[in-house]
TILUMTI-146714 format. One line per 5 residues: number of its first residue (from 1); for each residue x, y, z of N, C-alpha, C. Coordinates in steps of 0.2 Angstrom, whole numbers. Atoms other than C-alpha are relative to their C-alpha. Example, Ala and Ser with C-alpha at 12.3 -4.5 7.8 and 13.67 -1.06 7.14 Angstrom:
<sites>
1 = 4,-6,0,62,-22,39,4,6,0; -4,-6,-1,68,-5,36,-4,5,3 $
</sites>
This chain:
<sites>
1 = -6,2,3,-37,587,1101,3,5,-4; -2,-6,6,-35,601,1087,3,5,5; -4,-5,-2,-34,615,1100,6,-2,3; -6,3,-3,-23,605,1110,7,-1,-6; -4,0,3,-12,603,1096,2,8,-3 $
6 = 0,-6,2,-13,622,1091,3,5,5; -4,-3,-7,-8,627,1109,8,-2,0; -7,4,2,8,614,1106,5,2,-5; -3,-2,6,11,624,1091,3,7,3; -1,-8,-2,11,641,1098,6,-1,7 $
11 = -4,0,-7,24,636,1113,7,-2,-4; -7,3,5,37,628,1099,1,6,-3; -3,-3,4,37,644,1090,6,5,4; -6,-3,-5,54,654,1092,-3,9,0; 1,-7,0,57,673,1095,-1,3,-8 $
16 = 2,-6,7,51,687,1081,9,2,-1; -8,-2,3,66,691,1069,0,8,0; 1,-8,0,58,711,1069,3,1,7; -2,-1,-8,62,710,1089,7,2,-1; -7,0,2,80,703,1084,3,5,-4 $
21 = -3,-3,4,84,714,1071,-2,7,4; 1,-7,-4,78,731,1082,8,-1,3; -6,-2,-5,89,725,1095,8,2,-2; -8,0,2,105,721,1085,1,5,-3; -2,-6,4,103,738,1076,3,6,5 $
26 = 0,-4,-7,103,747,1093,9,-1,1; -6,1,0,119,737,1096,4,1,-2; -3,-2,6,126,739,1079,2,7,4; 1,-6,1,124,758,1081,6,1,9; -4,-1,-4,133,758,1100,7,-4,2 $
31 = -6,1,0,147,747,1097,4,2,-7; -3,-6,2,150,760,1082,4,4,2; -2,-5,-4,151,772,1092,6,2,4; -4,1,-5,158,767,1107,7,-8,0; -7,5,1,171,751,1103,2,1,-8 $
36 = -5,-3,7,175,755,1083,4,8,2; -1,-8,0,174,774,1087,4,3,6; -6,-1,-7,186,774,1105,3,3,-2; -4,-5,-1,196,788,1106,7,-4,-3; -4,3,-1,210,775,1108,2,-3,-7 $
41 = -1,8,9,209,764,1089,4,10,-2; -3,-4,6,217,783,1082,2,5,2; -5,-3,-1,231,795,1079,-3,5,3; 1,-8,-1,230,809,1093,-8,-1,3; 8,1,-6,213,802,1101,-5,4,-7 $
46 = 5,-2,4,203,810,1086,-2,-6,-5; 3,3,5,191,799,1076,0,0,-6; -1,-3,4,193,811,1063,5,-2,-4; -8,0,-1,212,806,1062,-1,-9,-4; -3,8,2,219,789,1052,1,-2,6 $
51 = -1,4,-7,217,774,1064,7,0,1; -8,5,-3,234,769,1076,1,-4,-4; -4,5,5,245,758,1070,-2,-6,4; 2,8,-2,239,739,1073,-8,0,2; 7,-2,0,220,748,1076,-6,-3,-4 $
56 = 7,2,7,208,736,1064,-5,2,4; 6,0,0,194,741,1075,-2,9,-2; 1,-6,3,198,760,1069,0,1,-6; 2,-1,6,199,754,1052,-6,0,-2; 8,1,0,181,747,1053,-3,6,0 $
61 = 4,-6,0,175,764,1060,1,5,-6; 3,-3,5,181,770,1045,-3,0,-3; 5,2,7,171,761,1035,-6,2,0; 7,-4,1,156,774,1038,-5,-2,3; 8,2,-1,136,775,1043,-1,-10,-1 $
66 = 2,4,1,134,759,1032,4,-7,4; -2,7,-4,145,745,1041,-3,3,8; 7,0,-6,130,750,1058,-2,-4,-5; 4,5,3,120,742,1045,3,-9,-2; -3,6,0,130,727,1042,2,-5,5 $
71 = 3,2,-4,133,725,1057,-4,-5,5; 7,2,-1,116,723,1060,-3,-6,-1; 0,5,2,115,711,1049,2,-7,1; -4,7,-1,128,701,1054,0,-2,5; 3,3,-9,122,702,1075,-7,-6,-1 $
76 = 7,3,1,105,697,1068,1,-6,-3; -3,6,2,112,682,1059,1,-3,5; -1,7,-5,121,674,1073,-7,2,6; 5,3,-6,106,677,1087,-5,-5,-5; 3,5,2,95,668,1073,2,-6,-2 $
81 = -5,6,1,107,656,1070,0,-3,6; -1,3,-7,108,654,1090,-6,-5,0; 8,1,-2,90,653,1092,-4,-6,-5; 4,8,5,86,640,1076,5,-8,5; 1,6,-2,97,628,1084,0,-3,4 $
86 = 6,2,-11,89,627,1102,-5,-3,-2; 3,1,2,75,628,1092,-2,-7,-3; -1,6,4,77,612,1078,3,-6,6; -3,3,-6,85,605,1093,-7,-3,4; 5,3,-3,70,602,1102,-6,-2,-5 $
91 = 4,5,4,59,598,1087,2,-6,-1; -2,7,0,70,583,1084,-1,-5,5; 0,7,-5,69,577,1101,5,0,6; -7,3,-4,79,568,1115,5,-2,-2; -3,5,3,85,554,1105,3,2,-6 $
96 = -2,0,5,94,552,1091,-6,-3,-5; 2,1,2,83,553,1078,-2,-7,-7; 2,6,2,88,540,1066,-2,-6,4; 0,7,-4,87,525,1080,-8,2,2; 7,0,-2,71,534,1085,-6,-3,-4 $
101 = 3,1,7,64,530,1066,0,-7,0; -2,7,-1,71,513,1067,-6,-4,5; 2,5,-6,63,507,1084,-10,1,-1; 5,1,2,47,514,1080,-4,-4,-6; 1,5,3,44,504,1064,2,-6,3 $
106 = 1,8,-2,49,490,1072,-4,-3,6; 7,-1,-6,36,492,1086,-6,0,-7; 7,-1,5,24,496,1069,2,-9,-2; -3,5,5,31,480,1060,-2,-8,7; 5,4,-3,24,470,1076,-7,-1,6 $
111 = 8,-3,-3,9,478,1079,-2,3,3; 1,-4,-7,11,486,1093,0,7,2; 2,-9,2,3,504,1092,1,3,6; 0,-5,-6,4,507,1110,7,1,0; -6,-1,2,23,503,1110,3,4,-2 $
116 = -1,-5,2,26,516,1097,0,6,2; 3,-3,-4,16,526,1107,6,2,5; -4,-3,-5,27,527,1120,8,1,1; -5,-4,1,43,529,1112,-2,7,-3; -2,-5,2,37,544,1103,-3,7,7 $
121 = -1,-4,-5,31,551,1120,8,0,7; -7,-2,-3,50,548,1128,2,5,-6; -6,-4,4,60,556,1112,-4,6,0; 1,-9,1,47,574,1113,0,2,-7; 0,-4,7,47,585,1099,-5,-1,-6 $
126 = 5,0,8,38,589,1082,1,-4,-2; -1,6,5,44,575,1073,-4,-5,6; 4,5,-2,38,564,1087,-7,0,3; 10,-2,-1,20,574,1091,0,-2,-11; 3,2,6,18,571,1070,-1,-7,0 $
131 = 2,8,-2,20,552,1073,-4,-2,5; 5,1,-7,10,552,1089,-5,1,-3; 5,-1,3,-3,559,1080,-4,-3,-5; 4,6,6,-4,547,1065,-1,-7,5; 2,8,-6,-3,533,1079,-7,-1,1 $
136 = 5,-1,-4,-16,539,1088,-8,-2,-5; 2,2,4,-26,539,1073,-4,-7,-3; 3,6,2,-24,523,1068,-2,-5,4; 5,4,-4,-29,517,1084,-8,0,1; 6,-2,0,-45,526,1083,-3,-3,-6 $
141 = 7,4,4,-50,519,1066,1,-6,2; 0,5,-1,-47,504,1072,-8,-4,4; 7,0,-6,-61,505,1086,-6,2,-3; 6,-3,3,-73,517,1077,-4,-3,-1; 7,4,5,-90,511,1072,-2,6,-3 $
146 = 3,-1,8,-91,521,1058,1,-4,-6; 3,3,5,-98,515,1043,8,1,-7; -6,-2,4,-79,517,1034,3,-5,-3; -3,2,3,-70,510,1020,7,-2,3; -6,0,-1,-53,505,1021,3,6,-5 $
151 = -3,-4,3,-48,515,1010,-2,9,3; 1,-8,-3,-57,531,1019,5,-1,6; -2,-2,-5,-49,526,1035,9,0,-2; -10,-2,0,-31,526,1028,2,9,-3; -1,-9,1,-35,542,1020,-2,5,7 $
156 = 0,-1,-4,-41,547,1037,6,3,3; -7,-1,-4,-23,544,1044,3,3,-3; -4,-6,5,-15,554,1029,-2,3,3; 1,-7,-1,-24,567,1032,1,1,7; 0,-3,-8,-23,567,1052,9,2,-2 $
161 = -6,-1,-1,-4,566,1048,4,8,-1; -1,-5,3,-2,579,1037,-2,5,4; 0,-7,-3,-11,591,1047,4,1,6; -4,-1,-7,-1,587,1062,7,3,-5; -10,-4,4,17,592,1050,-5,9,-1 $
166 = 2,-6,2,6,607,1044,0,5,6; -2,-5,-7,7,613,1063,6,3,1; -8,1,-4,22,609,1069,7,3,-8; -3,-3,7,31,614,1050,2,6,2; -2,-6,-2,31,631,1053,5,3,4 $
171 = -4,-2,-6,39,632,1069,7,-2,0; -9,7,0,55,621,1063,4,7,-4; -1,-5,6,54,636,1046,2,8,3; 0,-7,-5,53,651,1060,6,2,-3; -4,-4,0,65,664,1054,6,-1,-5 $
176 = -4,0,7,75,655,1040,-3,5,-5; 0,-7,5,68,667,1028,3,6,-1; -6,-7,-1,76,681,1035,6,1,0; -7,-1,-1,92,673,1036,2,-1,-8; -2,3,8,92,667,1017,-1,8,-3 $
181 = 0,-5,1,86,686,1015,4,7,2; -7,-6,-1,102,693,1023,5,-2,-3; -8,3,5,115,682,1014,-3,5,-8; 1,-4,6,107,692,998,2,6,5; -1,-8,-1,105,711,1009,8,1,2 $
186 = -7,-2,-5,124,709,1019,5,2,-9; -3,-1,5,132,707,1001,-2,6,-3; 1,-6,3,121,722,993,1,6,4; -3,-5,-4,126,733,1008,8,1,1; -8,-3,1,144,730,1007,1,1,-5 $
191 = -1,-4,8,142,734,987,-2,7,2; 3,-6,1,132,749,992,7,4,4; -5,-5,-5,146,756,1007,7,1,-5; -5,0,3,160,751,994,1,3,-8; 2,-5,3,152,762,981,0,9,2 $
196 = 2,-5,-2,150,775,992,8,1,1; -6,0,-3,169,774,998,3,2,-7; -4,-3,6,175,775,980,0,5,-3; 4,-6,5,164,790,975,6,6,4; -3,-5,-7,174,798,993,7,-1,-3 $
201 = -7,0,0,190,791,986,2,6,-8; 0,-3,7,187,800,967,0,8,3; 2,-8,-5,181,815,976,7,2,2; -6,-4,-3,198,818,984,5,1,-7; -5,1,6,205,813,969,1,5,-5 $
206 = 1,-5,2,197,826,960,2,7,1; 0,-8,-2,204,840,969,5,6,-4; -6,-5,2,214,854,962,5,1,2; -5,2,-2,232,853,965,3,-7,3; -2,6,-4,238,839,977,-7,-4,3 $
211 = 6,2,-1,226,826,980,-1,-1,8; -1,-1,-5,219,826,997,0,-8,5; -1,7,0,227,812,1004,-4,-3,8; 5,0,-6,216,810,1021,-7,-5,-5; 5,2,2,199,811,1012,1,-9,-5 $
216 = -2,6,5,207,797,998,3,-7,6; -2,6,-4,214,785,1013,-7,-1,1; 5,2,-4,196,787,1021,-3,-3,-3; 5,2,7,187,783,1004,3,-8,1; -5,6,1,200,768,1002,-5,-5,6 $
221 = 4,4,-6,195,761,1019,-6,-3,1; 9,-1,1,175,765,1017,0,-8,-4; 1,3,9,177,755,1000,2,-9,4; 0,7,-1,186,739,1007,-4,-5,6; 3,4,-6,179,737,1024,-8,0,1 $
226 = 6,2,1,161,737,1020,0,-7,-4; 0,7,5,166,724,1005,3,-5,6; -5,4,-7,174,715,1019,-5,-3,4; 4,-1,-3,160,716,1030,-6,-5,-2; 8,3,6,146,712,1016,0,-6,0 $
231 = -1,8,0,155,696,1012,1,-5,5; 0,3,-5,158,691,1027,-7,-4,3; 5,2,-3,140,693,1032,-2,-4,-4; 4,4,6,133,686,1015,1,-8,2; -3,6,0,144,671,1017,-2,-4,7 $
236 = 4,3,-5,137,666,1034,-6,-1,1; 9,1,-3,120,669,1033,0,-6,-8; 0,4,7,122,657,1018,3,-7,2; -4,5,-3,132,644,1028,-7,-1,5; 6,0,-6,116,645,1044,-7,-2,-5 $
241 = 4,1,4,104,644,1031,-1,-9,-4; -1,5,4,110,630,1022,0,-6,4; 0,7,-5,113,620,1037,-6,-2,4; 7,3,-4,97,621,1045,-7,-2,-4; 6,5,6,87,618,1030,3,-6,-1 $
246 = -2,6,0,97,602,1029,-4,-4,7; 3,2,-6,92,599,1048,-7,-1,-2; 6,0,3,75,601,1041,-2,-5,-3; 0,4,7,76,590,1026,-2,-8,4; -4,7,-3,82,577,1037,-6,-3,5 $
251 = 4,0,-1,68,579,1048,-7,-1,0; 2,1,4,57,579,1035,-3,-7,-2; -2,8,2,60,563,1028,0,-5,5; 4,4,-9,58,555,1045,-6,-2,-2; 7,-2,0,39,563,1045,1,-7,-5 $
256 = 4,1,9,36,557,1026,1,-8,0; -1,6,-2,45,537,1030,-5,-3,6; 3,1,-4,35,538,1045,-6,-2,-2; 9,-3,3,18,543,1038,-1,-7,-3; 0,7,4,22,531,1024,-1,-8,5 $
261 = -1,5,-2,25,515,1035,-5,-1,6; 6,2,-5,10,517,1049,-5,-1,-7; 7,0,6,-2,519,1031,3,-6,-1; -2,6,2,7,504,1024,-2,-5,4; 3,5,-4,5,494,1041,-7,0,2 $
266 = 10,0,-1,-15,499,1043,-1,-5,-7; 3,4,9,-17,492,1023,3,-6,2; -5,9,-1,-6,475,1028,-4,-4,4; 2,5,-6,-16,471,1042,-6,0,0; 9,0,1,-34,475,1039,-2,1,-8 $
271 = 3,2,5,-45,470,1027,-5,6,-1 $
</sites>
């Protein structure tokens, strides 16, 4: 039963967020190049050259090396954003998860372990292998000839429950770290490009005679559209973040009434 739940684990996990962030940097770097950097976004076909007029995607290639990296950021955000809610998507299930919660205590509330049983094998998913699990459980202490307590075999059941979340947990939490760790990096990289752009706009500023108004426009550009960029990314990954930890919460709190409510009905009905 263990491996078997250990294999179940390993097929629910999602893709590596190192994979993702390779690829999106790859991406990042050639749609720099080749759709910001297009001949066509600026005055005279020169890169070099102040963007055309109405060109926002030559403004961006102003904005230097560092909007590649943002970017980056911000492709890697939405594939993990994609991929969590495929993912969370099939931990919860087929069904709608609150009715799911409902029908099963009401299958516990008249007994009938196997009933539970086989809605939590239609609805699928980690929430409904964690309730599967403590079912199963509590049908085993029932039958056992071990020499047990009531009070051992409810702790039994806790503990079978628990280690079934402590599987499936992980795989629900895949990759939100990364993404609650780019709403902080998307922000510090557009402070850092909008730092850099200002030093570029000083620098022309500082020139002897006429300043030079080229460098000073680029600077200008560097400075806003990484800030631009930064908050943009910051503020998404911070909205994806937020929302599938909710998703989570919500899923959570299922487990934890569930957990609760099979213990509950073992102690109500045996002596």
């Amino acid at each position: 039963m263990e491996a078997k739940k250990k294999r179940e684990g390993k097929k629910t996990r999602g893709i590596s967020a190192a994979i993702v962030l390779v690829c999106c940097f790859v991406v990042a770097i050639l749609v720099f190049l080749f759709v910001f950097g297009n001949p066509d976004n600026f005055v005279n076909g020169d890169p070099s050259n102040h963007p055309a007029q109405g060109k926002m995607l030559g403004i961006i290639y102003k904005g230097g090396p560092v909007v590649c990296l943002i970017i980056t950021l911000l492709l890697t955000v939405l594939v993990l954003s994609v991929e969590r809610f495929f993912a969370i998507g099939r931990a919860k299930g087929k069904g709608n998860l609150i009715n799911f919660v409902y029908d099963v205590k009401g299958e516990l509330q008249k007994g009938n372990i196997k009933g539970a049983e086989v809605l939590c094998d239609k609805q699928k998913g980690s929430v409904a292998a964690i309730i599967s699990a403590g079912l199963k459980k509590y049908a085993d202490m029932e039958t056992t000839s071990e020499d047990l307590s009531k009070e051992q075999k409810i702790a039994a059941i806790q503990q079978n429950i628990e280690e079934a979340t402590s599987l499936e947990l992980p795989s629900m939490e895949q990759n939100l770290p990364v993404v609650a760790t780019i709403s902080t990096l998307g922000t510090l990289f557009g402070l850092l490009g909008t730092v850099i752009g200002m030093i570029r706009s000083f620098s022309a500023l500082a020139n002897e005679g006429a300043p030079d108004s080229v460098a000073l426009a680029a600077g200008i550009s560097e400075a806003l559209v990484n800030t631009a960029l930064g908050i943009a990314t910051g503020a998404l990954a911070i909205i994806s973040y937020s929302f599938f930890s909710g998703k989570i919460d919500n899923m959570t709190y299922a487990i934890d009434e569930m957990g609760f409510s099979i213990v509950q009905t073992y102690a109500a009905t045996h002596k």
